[in-house]
Residue, then its C-alpha position, 0 to 999 in steps of 0.5 A: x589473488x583470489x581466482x575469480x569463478x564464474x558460476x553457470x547453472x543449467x536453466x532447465x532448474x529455473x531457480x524455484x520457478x522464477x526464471x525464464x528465457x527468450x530466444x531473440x534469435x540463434x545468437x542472443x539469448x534474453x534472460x528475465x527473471x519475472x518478467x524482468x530482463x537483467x543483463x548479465x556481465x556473462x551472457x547467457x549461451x547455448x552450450x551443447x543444445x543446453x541453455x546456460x546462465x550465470x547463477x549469480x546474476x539470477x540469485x542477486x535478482x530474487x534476493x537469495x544467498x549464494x556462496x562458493x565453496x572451494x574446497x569442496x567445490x560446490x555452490x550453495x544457494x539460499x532463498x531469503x526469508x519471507x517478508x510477510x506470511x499467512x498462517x499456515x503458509x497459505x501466502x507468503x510475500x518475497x522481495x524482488x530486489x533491495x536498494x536505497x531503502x526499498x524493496x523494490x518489487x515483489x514476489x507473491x507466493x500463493x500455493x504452488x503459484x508465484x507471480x511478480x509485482x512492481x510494488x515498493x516497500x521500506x526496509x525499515x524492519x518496523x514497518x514491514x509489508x502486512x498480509x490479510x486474508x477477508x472475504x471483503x467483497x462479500x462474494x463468500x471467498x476469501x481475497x488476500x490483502x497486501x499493505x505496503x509502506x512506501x516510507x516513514x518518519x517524522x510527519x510522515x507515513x505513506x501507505x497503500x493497499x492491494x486487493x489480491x483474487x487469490x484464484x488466479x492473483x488478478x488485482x483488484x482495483x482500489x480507489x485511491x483514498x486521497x481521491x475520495x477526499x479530494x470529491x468529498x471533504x471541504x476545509x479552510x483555515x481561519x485566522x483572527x487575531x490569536x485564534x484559529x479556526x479549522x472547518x473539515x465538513x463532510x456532507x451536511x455535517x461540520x468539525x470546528x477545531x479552535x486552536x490557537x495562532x502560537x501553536x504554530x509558526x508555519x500554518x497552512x493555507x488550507x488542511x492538507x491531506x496525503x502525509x500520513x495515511x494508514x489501511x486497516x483490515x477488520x471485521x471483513x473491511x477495508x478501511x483508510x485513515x488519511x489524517x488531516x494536517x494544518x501545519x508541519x507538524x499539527x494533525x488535527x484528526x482523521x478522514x475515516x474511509x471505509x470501503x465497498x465493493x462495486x462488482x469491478x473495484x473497490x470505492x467508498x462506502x462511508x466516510x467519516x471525520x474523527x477529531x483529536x479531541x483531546x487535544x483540540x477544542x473541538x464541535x461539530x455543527x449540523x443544519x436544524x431540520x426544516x420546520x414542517x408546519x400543518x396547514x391542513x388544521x386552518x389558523x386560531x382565530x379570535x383566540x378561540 
């Protein structure tokens, strides 16, 4: 039977600066590891006017390998990899903790400074956390942009976007996408005989998409926005696509949202609706301009 050894590691090391203590009263010691209490089976203790915790139980919380050598008695720790890295190792992204398919919170490293977010990410590797850097405030600093994807399979694929000061990691807010369409985009769905209808209307302009009644089994009673939803970072930008679906599996296009900074967030700036014109019959209906007539000339009279 293996002998159980219960590994103790003074705390003044702080595992890479991620640790800290409380001191409750004279007889309790917390243990938080960003920001995160975790209560260990071994508590941490005071022991010769030093502070000691189960190494384990802290390596497990930040995601790092542990291994106990016996024959040579010595406990090597590896920190996991990055999840996401600038160039230049300007920002790196860590995970917090992995379960049932998430990284569940998250790490931001930015020079010497770290600090904790409760943000989720699959561990789906295709779809791993995404880092940008862009002045996307147009203040002539650069922010650093964080794009998680909560899941992702078929019909479906959420995303979300955080805006980072990279000063002090403050966030900066940033409007939800679904909200802005939500204020913004009318729709309906038509039915007549074996023909369907879609209206998307943004402002005074229009999207007609004809389909027909047999392309689906299972249509909604109106588009429904929020299934699929992607950020983009180009050109200084920051852009959503949030695609717009009429059946379970029917997407007919794309609300295109593109952001502007109002001096305390992030809301929109433009927005716009691309169809899937190939696959659809697609027109777009805009309002004439109003007739303006002249009346300073006076009427034709007499044919003259």
């Amino acid at each position: 039977m293996k002998r159980r050894v219960c590994l103790l590691l003074v705390v003044f090391i702080f595992l890479l600066g991620f640790c800290s203590l409380s001191l409750a009263d004279d007889n309790q010691v917390r243990l938080l590891v960003n920001g995160q209490e975790i209560n260990p089976d071994v508590p941490a203790q005071i022991i010769d006017n030093r502070v000691m915790v189960p190494v384990r139980w802290i390596t497990t919380a930040l995601k790092a390998d542990i291994h106990w050598d016996e024959e040579q008695r010595t406990v090597e720790i590896n920190r996991s990899p990055a999840l996401a890295s600038l160039p230049g190792n300007r920002a790196s992204l860590y995970p917090f903790k992995e379960e049932r398919g998430l990284y569940d919170g998250m790490i931001l490293e930015v020079g010497t400074e770290r600090k904790y977010f409760d943000w989720k990410n699959t561990t789906n590797p295709t779809w791993l956390p995404q880092l940008h850097v862009a002045d996307i405030n147009r203040d002539e600093e650069e922010e650093i942009i964080v794009i998680l994807t909560h899941g992702t399979g078929t019909g479906v694929h959420e995303e979300e976007v955080h805006i980072i000061n990279p000063t002090d990691l403050s966030e900066i807010a940033v409007e939800n996408p679904l909200d802005i369409v939500k204020k913004n985009v009318e729709t309906s769905i038509n039915h007549k005989g074996e023909d369907v209808t879609v209206k998307i209307r943004l402002g005074d302009r229009t999207a007609l998409i004809k389909m027909k009644e047999e392309a689906s089994s299972c249509w909604g009673k109106d588009v429904f926005f929020g299934n699929v939803n992607h950020f983009y970072v180009c050109d200084n930008e920051l852009r959503a696509d949030i695609a717009a679906q009429v059946s379970a599996a029917a997407f007919v296009g794309d609300v295109e949202i593109y952001y502007t900074f109002d001096g305390e967030r992030f809301t929109m700036g433009n927005i716009e609706f691309t169809a899937h014109e190939g696959w659809y019959d697609v027109s777009y209906k805009v309002p004439e301009p109003e007739r303006v007539y002249n009346t300073s000339f006076p009427a034709r009279v007499g044919g003259l």
